[in-house]
C-alpha positions in Angstrom: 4.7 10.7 10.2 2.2 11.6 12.5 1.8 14.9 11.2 0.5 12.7 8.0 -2.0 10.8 9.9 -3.5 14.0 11.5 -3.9 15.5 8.3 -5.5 12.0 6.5 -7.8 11.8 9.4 -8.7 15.8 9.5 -9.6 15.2 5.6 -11.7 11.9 6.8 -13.1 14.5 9.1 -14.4 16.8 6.9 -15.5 14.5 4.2 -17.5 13.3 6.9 -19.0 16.4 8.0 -19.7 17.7 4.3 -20.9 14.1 2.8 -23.8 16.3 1.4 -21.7 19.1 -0.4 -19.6 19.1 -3.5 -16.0 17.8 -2.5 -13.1 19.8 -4.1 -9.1 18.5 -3.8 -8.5 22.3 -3.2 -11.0 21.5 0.0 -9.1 18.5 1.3 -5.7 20.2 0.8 -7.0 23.3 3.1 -8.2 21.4 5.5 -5.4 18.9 5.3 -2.6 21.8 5.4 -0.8 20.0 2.2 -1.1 20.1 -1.4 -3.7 18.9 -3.4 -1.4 16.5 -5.1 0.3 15.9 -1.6 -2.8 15.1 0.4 -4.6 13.5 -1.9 -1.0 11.3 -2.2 -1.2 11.0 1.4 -5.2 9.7 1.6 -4.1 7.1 -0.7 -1.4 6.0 0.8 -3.1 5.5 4.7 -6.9 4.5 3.3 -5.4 2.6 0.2 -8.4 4.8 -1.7 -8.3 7.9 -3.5 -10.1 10.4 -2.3 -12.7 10.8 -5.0 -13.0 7.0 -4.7 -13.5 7.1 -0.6 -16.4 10.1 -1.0 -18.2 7.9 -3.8 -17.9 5.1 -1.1 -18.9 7.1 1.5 -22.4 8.3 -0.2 -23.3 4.7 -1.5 -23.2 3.9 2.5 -25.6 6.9 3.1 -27.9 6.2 0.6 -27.9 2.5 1.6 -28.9 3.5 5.3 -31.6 5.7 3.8 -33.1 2.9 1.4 -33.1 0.4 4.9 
């Protein structure tokens, strides 16, 4: 289980660190060390988002700060 964890937070991570860049699931699953349909499984199922979902949140909070 705490295998899992690491690997939602190393996607969190990188997401994070590439808020800027296009997003692939093939990028989360490297960095996440599972498969795309198991991480993105995974990022569900600890952030109760999908990733696509959590990156699309994760700009609109960006852009917000740079409007203020």
């Amino acid at each position: 289980m705490n295998e899992q964890i690491q690997a939602v937070q190393r996607m969190q991570d990188y997401i994070k660190r590439h808020i800027k860049d296009r997003i692939t699931p093939a990028d989360l699953a490297r960095v996440s060390m599972f498969s795309p349909w198991h991480a993105a499984r995974l990022f569900k199922e600890y952030t109760n988002y999908t990733p696509g979902d959590y990156i699309r949140r994760m700009k609109l909070s960006e852009s917000a700060l740079i409007l203020k």
